[in-house]
GULUM-82069 format. One record per residue (C-alpha): residue number from 1; residue in one letter; z, y, x. Coordinates in Angstrom, 3 decimals. Layout:
BEGIN
SITE;nr;rest;zz;yy;xx
SITE;NUM;A;Z;Y;X
...
***
This chain:
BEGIN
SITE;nr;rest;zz;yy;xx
SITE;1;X;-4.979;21.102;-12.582
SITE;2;X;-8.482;19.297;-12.523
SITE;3;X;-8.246;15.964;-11.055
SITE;4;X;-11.726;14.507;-10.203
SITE;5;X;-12.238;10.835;-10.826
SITE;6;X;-13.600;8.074;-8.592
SITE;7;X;-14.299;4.353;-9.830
SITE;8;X;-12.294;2.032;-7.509
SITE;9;X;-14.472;-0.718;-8.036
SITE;10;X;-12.393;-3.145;-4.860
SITE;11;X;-9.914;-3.446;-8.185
SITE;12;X;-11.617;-3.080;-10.777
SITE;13;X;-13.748;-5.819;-9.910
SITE;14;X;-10.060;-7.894;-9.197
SITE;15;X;-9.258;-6.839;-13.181
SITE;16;X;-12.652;-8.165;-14.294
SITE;17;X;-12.426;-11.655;-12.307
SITE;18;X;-9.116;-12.712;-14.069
SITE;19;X;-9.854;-11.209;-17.116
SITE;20;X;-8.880;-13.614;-20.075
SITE;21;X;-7.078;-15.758;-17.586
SITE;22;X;-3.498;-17.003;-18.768
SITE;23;X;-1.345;-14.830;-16.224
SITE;24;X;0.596;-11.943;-16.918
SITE;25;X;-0.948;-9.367;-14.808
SITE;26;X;1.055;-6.868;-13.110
SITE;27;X;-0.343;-3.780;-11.243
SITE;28;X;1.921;-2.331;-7.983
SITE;29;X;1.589;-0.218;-5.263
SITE;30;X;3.160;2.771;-3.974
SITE;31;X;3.593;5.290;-6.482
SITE;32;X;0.792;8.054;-7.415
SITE;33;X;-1.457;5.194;-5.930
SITE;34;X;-3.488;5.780;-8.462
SITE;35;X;-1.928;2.500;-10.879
SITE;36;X;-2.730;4.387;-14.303
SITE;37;X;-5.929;5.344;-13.667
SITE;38;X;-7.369;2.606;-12.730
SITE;39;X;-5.898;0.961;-15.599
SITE;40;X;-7.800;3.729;-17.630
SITE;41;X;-11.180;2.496;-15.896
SITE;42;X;-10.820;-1.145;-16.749
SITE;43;X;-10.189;-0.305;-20.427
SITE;44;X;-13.345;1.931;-20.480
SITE;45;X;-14.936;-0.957;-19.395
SITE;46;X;-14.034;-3.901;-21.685
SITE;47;X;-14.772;-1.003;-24.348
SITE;48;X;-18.254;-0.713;-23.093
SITE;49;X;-19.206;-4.637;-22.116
SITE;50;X;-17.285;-6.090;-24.933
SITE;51;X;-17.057;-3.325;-28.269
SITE;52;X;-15.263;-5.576;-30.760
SITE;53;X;-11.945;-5.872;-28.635
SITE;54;X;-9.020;-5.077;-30.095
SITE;55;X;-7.234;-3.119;-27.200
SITE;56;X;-3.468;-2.669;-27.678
SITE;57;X;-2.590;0.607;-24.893
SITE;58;X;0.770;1.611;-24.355
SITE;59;X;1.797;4.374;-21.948
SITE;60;X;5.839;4.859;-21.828
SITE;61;X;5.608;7.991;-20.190
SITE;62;X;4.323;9.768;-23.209
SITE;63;X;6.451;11.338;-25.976
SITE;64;X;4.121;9.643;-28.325
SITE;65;X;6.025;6.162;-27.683
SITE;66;X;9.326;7.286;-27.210
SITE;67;X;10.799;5.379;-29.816
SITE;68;X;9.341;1.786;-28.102
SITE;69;X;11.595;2.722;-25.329
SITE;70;X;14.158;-0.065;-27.234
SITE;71;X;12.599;-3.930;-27.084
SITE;72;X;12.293;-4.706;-30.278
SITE;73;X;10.656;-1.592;-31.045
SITE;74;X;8.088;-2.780;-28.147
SITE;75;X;7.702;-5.976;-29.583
SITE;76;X;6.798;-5.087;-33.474
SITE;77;X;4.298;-2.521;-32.759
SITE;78;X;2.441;-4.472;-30.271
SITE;79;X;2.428;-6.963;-33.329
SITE;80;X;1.261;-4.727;-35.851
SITE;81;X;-1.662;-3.615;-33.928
SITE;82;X;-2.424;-7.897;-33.144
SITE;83;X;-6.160;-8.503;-34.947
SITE;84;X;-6.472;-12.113;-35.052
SITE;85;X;-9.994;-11.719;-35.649
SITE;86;X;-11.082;-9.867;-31.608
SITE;87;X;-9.810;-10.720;-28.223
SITE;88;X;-6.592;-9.062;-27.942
SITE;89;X;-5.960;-7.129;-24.735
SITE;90;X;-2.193;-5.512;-23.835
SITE;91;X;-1.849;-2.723;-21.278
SITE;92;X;1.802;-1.270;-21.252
SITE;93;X;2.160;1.740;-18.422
SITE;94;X;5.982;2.176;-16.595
SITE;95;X;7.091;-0.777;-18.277
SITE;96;X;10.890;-0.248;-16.447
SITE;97;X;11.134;2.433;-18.885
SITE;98;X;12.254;0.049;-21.619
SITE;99;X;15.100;-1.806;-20.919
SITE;100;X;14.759;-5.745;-21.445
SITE;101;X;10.980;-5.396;-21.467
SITE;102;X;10.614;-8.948;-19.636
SITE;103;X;12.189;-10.471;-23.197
SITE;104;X;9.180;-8.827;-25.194
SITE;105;X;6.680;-9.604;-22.634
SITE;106;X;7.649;-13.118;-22.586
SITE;107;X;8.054;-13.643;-26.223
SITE;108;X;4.102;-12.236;-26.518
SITE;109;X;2.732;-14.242;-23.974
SITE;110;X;3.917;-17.755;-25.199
SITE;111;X;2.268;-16.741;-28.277
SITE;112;X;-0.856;-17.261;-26.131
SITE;113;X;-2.335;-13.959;-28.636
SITE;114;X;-2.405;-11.442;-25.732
SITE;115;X;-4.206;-10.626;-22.185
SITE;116;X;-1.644;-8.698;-20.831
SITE;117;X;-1.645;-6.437;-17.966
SITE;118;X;1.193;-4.083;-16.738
SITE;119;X;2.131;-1.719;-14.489
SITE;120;X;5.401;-0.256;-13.171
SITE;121;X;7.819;1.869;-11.079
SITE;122;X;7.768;-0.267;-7.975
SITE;123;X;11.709;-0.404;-7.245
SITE;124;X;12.062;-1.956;-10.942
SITE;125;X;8.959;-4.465;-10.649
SITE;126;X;9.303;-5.915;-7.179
SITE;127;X;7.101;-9.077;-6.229
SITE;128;X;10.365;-10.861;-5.574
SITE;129;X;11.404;-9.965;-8.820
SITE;130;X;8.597;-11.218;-11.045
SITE;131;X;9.445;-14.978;-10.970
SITE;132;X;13.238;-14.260;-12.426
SITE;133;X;11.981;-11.439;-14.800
SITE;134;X;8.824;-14.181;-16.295
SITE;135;X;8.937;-17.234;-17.300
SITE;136;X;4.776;-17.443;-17.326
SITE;137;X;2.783;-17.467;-14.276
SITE;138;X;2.110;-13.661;-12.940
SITE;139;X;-0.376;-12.200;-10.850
SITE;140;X;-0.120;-9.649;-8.744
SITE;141;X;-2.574;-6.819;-7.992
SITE;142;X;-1.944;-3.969;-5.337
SITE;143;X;-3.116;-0.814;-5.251
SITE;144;X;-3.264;1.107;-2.229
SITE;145;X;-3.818;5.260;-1.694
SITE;146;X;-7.335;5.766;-1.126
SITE;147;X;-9.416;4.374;1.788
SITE;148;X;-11.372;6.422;4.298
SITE;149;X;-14.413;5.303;2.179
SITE;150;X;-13.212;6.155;-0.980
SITE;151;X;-12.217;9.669;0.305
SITE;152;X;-15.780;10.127;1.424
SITE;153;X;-17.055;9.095;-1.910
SITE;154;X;-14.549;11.521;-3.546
SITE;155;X;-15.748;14.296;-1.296
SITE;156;X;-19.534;13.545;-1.532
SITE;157;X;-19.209;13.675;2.397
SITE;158;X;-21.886;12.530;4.812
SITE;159;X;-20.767;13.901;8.194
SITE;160;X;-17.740;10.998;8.557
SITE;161;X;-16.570;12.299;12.049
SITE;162;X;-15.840;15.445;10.049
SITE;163;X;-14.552;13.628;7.484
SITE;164;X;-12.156;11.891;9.686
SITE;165;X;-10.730;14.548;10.804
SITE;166;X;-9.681;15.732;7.615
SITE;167;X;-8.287;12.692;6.414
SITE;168;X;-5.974;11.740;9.346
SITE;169;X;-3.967;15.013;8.377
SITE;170;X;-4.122;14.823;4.499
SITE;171;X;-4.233;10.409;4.065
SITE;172;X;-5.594;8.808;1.111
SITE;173;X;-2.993;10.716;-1.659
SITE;174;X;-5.412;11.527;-3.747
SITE;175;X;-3.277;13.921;-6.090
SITE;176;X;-3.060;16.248;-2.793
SITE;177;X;-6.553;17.038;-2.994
SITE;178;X;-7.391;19.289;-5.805
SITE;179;X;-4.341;21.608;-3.237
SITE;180;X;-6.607;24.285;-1.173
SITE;181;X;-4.275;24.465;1.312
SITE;182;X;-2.694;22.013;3.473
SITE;183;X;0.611;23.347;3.128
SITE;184;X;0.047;22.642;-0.497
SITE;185;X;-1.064;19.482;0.262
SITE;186;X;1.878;18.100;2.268
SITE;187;X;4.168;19.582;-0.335
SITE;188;X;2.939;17.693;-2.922
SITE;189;X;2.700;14.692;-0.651
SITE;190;X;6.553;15.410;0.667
SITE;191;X;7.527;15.735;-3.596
SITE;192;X;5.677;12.206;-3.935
SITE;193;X;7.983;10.431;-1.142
SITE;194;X;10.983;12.045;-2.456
SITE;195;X;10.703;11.173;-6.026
SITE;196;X;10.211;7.342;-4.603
SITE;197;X;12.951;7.613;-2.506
SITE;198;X;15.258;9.501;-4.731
SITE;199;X;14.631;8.251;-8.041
SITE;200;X;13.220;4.815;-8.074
SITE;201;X;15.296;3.050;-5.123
SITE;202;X;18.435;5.071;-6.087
SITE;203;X;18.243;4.712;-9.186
SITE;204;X;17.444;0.896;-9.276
SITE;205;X;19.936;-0.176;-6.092
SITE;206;X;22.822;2.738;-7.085
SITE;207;X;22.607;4.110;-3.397
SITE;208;X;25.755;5.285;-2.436
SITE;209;X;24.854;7.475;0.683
SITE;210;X;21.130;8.664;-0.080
SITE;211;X;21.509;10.724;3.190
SITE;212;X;21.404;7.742;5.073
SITE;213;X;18.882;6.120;3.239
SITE;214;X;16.497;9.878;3.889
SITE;215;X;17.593;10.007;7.798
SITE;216;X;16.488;6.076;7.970
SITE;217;X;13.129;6.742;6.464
SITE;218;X;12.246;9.910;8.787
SITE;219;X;13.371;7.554;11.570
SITE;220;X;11.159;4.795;10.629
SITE;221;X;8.273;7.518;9.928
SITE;222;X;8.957;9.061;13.596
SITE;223;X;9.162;5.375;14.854
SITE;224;X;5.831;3.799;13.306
SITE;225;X;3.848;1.434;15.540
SITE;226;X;6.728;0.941;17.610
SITE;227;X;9.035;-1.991;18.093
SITE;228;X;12.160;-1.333;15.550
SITE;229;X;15.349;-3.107;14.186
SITE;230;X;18.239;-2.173;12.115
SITE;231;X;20.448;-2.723;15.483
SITE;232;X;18.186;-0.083;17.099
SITE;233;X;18.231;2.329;13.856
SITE;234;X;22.056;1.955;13.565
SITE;235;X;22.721;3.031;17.225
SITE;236;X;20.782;6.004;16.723
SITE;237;X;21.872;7.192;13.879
SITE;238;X;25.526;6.268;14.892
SITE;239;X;25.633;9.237;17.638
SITE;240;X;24.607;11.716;14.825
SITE;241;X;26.819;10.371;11.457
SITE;242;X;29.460;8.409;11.338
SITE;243;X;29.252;5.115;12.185
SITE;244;X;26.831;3.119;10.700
SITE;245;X;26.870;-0.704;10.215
SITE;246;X;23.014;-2.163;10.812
SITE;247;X;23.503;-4.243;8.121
SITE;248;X;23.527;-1.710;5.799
SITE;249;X;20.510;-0.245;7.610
SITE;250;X;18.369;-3.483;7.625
SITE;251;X;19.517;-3.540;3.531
SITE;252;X;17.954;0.089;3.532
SITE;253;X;15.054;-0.507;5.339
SITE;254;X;14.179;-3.792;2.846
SITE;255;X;14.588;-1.088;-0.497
SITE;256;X;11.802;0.932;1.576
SITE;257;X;9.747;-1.554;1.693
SITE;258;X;10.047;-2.942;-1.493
SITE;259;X;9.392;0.317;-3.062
SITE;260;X;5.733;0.020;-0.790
SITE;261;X;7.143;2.867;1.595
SITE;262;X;6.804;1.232;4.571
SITE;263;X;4.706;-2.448;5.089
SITE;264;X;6.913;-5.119;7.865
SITE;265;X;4.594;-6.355;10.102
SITE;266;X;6.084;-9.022;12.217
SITE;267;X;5.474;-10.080;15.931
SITE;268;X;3.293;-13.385;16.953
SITE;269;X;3.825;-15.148;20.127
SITE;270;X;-0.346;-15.753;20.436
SITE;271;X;0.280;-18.977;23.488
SITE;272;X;2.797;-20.032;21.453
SITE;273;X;1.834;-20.017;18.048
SITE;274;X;4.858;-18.941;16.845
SITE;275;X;6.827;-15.771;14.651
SITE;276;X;8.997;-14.113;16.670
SITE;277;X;11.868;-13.180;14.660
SITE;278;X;13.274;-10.319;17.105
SITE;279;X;12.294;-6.182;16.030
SITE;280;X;9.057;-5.592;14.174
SITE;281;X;7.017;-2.621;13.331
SITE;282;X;6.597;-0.735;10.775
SITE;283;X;3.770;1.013;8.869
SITE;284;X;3.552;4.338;6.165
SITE;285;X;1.724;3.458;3.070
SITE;286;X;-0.061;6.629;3.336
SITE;287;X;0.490;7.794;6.676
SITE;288;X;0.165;11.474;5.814
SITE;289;X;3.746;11.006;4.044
SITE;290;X;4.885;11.338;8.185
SITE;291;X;3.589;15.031;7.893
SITE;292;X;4.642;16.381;4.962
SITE;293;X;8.126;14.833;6.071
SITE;294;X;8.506;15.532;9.556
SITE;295;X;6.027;18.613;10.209
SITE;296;X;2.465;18.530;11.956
SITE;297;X;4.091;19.738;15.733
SITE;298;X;3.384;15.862;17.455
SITE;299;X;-0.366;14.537;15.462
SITE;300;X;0.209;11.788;17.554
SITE;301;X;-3.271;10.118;16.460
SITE;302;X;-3.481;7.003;17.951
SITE;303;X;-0.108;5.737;16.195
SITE;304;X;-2.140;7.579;12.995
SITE;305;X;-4.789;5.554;14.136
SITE;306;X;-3.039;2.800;14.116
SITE;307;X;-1.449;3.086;10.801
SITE;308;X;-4.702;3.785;8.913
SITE;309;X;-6.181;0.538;10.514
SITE;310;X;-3.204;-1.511;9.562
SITE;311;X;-3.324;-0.571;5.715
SITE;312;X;-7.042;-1.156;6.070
SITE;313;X;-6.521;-4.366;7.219
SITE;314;X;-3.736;-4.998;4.217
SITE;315;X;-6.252;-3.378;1.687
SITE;316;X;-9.393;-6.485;2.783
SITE;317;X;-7.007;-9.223;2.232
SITE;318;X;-5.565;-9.970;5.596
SITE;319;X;-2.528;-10.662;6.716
SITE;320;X;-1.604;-8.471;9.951
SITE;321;X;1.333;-9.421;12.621
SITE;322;X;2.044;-7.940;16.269
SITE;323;X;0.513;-10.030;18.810
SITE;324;X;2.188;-10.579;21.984
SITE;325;X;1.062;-12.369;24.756
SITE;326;X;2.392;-12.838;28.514
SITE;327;X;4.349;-9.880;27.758
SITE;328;X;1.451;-7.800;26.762
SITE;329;X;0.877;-6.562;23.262
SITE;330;X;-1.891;-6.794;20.768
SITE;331;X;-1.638;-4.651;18.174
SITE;332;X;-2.865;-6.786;15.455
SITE;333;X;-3.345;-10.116;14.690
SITE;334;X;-5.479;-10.053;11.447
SITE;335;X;-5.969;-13.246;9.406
SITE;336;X;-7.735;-14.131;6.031
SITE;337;X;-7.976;-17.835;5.155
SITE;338;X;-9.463;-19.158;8.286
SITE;339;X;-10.641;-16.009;9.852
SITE;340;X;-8.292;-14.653;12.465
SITE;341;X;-9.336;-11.557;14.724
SITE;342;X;-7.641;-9.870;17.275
SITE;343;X;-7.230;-5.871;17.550
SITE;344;X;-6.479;-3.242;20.131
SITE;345;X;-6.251;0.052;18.808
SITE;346;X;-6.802;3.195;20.785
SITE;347;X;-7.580;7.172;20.282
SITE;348;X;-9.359;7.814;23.752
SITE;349;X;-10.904;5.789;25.274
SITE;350;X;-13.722;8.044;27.108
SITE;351;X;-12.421;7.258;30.457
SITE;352;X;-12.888;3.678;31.931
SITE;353;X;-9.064;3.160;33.221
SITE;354;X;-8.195;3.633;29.463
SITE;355;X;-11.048;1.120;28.181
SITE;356;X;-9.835;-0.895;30.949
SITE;357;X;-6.143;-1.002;30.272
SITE;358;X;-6.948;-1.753;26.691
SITE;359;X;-9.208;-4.845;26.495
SITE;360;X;-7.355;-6.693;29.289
SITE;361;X;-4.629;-8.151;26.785
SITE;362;X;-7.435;-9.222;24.562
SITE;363;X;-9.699;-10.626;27.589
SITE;364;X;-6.521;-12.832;28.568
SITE;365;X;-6.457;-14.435;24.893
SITE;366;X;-9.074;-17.613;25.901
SITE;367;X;-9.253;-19.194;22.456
SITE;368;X;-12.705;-18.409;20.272
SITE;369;X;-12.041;-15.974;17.594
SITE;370;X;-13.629;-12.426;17.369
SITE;371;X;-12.097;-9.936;19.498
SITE;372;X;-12.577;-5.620;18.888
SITE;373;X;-11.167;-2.869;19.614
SITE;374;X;-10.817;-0.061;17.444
SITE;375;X;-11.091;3.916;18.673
SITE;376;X;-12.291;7.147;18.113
SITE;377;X;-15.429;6.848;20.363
SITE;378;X;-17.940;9.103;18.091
SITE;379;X;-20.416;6.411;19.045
SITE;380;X;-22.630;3.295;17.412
SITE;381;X;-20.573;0.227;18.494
SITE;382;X;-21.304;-1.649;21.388
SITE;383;X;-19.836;-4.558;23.784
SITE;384;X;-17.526;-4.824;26.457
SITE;385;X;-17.228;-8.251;27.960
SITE;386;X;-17.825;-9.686;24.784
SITE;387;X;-15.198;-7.394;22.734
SITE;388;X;-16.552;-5.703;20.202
SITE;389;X;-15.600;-1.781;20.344
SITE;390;X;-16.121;0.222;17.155
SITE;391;X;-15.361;3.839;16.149
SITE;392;X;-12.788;4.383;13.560
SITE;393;X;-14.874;6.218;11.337
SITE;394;X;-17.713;4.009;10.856
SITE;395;X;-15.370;0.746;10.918
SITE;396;X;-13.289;2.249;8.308
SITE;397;X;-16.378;3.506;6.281
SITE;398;X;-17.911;0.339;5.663
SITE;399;X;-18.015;-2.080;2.870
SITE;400;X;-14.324;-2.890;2.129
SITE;401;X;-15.716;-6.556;1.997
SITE;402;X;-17.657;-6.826;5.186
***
């Protein structure tokens, strides 16, 4: 099947900044992200800007390196290919798949000889993980599905309302595509959860009841943008299986997220400047995973909405919580360094009771900082009272650094 290419220059241009850098680079995101590729891109270009590397590529996957599946086996090739005379660049693809591959990697980069990037399933190569698996310094780049702005670049699309529409049902997988038909489509997308679910966090945690774990995740998925706990999960499930402890749920929930299933995103008390440590929300990855899973009956777009924005918001560098404020809610609190903006999210908001209900929490927050609201108004932004409000489409189709 032909599988068009984009160049996903947010990351690429990540790759090029630390290139030659110290760290151990590692490459995550949700899987069929798109890891490999671009991992292909920023070969072709050290290849092209510098000719005389010596670039060392190693992709487990293939048959062709089956036998490097065993350490030591890892270790000597990578050595025999070392020419002391270039700049030596590593790339090893799925490392998981050999065991003990942290003892190889380490041993090559104390000899200081190597640039090393890798990527990997992301149950087995877990940011939490990296510290105990490396004794150098690693950093950490994420790759998300595509963007609304890379799916218009992959489409050669200029109509974006159109283009919106299309990609609130199909998401940013951008294996689905080449599918004509959406049924395709969400069956590829459904196989793509699954094989996360099933073989990567089974597989690394030894799940004893994977029904659980699969009527947790649909819950969560029929659940996102709304206020959820293992308690709440647990009570549910409880009056349709047998009884179900919520600590095993909340354990559950943690090995979806650390496979980049589902993103946390905790509440913040905005008068109080504090974390509030009671239910949070949770967002899809890719939020079309909710309708190859659960079926297309309920669209529900603004909680779609809502999801694209907050992976947006993840992909630029921010960090997002749940604002709350004198009981009302906010749905995001986005902050980057010293930037902090506040964010209602809505699908309608064509009548003026709905624009009204939505920017009074954000005209009761009386501190400074930028305040918008995001919706699918079809229209060039504008002002309300000093709140920015902003279609979807064009917010999500501009630079990814603006």
């Amino acid at each position: 099947m032909y599988m068009k290419l984009i160049q996903r220059n947010m990351y690429l241009d990540q790759l090029i900044s630390i290139k030659g850098t110290p760290d151990i680079k590692i490459i995550t995101g949700v899987r069929r992200s798109g890891k490999s590729r671009l991992i292909e891109q920023y070969m072709e270009w050290i290849h092209t800007n510098e000719p005389e590397a010596n670039i060392i590529s190693i992709d487990l996957t293939s048959l062709r390196y089956e036998d490097l599946k065993e350490y030591h086996n890892l270790n000597n090739y990578i050595e025999d290919h070392y020419k002391s005379t270039k700049e030596n660049y590593l790339f090893i693809d799925e490392v998981q798949l050999c065991p003990n591959f942290e003892l190889t990697i380490n041993s090559l980069h104390s000899s200081g000889k190597y640039d090393i990037y890798v990527t990997g399933s992301n149950a087995f190569l877990l940011s939490s993980d990296l510290a105990t698996l490396f004794t150098g310094r690693t950093y950490e780049i994420e790759v998300y599905p595509f963007s609304f702005s890379e799916y218009l670049e992959y489409f050669k699309s200029n109509d974006i309302q159109k283009a919106f529409d299309q990609y609130i049902k199909i998401g940013g997988m951008s294996g689905a595509y080449p599918y004509k038909e959406q049924d395709e489509k969400y069956k590829y997308i459904g196989e793509v959860f699954d094989t996360l679910i099933v073989r990567d966090i089974q597989q690394k945690y030894s799940i004893r009841k994977p029904i659980l774990m699969n009527h947790i995740a649909d819950f969560m998925m029929d659940n996102i943008s709304n206020l959820t706990s293992a308690r709440k999960i647990a009570d549910t499930l409880t009056s349709s299986l047998d009884e179900i402890n919520h600590k095993t749920v909340n354990v559950y929930m943690s090995y979806l997220c650390n496979a980049f299933a589902f993103y946390k995103v905790k509440r913040f008390d905005i008068r109080g400047k504090k974390y509030l440590s009671s239910n949070d929300k949770y967002y899809l990855s890719d939020h079309a995973f909710r309708y190859a899973k659960l079926g297309t009956k309920n669209m529900d777009y603004g909680r779609m909405i809502e999801n694209i924005v907050a992976i947006e918001l993840l992909r630029r560098g921010y960090e997002i919580y749940a604002g709350v404020l004198y009981k009302k809610e906010i749905d995001f609190v986005a902050m980057k360094r010293s930037e902090k903006i506040y964010i209602q999210i809505s699908d309608n908001i064509s009548e003026e009771r709905t624009l009204k209900r939505e920017v009074e929490p954000l005209l009761q927050i009386k501190d400074a900082y930028p305040k918008m609201l995001i919706a699918r108004t079809k229209h060039e932004e504008y002002q309300y009272e000093g709140i920015r409000i902003i279609d979807v489409a064009e917010w999500l189709s501009k630079d990814i650094n603006r």
